[in-house]
VOKEBA-558598 format. One record per residue (C-alpha): x, z, y; residue number from 1. Coordinates in Angstrom, 1 decimal, decimal comma. Each point is the difference from the previous one (the first is absolute). Layout:
+--------+--------+--------+-----+
|     px |     pz |     py | seq |
+--------+--------+--------+-----+
|      X |      Z |      Y | NUM |
...
+--------+--------+--------+-----+
END
This chain:
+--------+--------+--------+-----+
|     px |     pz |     py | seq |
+--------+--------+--------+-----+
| -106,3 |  102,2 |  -24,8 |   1 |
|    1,7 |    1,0 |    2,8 |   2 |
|   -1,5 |    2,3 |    3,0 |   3 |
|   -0,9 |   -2,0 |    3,4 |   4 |
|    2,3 |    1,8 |    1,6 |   5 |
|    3,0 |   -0,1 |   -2,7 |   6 |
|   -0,6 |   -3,9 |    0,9 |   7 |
|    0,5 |    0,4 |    3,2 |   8 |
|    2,9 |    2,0 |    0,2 |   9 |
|    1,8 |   -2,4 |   -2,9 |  10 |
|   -1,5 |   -3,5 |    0,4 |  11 |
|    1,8 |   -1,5 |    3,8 |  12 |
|   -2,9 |   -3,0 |   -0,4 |  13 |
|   -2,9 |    2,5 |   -0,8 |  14 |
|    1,4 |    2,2 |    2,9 |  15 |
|   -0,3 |   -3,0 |    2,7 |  16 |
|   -3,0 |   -1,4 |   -0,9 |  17 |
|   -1,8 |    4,0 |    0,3 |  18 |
|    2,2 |    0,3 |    3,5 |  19 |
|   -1,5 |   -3,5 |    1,0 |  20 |
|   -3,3 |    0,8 |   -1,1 |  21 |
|    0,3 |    4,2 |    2,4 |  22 |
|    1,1 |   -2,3 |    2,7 |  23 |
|   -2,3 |   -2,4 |    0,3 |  24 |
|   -2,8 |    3,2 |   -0,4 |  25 |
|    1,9 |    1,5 |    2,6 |  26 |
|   -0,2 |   -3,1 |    2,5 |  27 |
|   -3,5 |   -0,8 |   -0,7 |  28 |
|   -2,2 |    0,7 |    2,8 |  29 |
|   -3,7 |   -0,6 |   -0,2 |  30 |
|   -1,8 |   -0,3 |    3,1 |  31 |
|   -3,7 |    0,8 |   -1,6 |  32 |
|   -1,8 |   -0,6 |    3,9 |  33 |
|    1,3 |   -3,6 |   -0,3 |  34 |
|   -0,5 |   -0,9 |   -3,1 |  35 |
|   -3,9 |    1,4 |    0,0 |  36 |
|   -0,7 |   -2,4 |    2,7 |  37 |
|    0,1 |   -2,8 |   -2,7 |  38 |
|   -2,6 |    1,2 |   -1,7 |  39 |
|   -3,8 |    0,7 |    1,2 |  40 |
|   -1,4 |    2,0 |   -2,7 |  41 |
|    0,7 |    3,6 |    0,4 |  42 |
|   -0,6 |    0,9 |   -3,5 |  43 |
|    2,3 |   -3,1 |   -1,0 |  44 |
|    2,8 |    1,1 |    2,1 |  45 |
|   -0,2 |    3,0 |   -1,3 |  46 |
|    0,4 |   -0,8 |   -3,5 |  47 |
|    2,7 |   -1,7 |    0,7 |  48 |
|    1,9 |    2,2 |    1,9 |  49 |
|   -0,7 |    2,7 |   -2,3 |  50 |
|    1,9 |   -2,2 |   -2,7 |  51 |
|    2,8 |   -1,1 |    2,0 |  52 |
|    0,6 |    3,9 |    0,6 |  53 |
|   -0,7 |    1,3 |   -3,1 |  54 |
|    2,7 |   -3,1 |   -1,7 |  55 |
|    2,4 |    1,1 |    3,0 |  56 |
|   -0,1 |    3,1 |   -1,1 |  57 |
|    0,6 |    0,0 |   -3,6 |  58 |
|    3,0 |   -2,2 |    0,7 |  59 |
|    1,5 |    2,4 |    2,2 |  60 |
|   -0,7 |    2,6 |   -3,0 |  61 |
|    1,5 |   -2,2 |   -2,5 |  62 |
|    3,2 |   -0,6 |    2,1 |  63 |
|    0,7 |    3,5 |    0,3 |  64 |
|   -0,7 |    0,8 |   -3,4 |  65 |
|    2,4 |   -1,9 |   -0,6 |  66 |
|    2,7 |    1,0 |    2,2 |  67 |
|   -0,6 |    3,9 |   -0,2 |  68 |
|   -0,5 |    0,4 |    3,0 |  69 |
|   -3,0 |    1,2 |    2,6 |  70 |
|    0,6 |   -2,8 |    2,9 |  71 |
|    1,2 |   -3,9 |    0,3 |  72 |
|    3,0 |   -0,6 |    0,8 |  73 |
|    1,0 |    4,2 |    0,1 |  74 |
|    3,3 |   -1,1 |   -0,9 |  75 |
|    1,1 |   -1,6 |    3,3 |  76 |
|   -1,7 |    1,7 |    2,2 |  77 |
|    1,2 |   -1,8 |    2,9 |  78 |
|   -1,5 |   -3,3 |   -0,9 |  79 |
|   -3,4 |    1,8 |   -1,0 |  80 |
|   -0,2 |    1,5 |    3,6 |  81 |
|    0,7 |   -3,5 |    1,7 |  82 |
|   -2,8 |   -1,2 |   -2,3 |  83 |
|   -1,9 |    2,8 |    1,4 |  84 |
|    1,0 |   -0,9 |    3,8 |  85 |
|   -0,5 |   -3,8 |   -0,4 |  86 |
|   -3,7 |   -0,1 |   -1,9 |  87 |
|   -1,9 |    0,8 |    3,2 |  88 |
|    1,3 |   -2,9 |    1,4 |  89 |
|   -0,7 |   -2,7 |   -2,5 |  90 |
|   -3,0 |   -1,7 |    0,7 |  91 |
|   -1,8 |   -2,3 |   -2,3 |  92 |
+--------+--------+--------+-----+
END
């Protein structure tokens, strides 16, 4: 079986689907003050944000892995810094 990362250098489909998956990770911007006004148990919202960080973050892990490498998108740099400028500004 091959490495993840041997498939992602020699499979074009594998390759874009990973790329798709760092940018969409890349462009995701949660806004946890917002979304913990929707729920009025402390200990609830809580929970749940604890998940949604926890799954956020093995994702990102996964998606390096894969890639070799230690940050989304580190191969074009310049897009990963206009990610970088834009998320501020994205409200939800």
């Amino acid at each position: 079986m091959a490495s993840r990362l041997g498939m992602y250098r020699q499979w074009p489909f594998f390759q874009a689907t990973i790329d798709n998956a760092a940018l969409a990770m890349a462009k995701r911007y949660v806004h946890r003050q917002r979304y913990s006004e929707m729920c009025a148990s402390d200990t609830t919202r809580e929970n749940i944000w604890m998940r949604i960080a926890s799954e956020r973050d093995r994702s990102r892990q996964a998606i390096l892995d894969i890639v070799g490498g230690s940050e989304l998108l580190a191969g074009t740099a310049w897009f990963q810094g206009s990610i970088e400028v834009r998320n501020p500004y994205i409200i939800l």
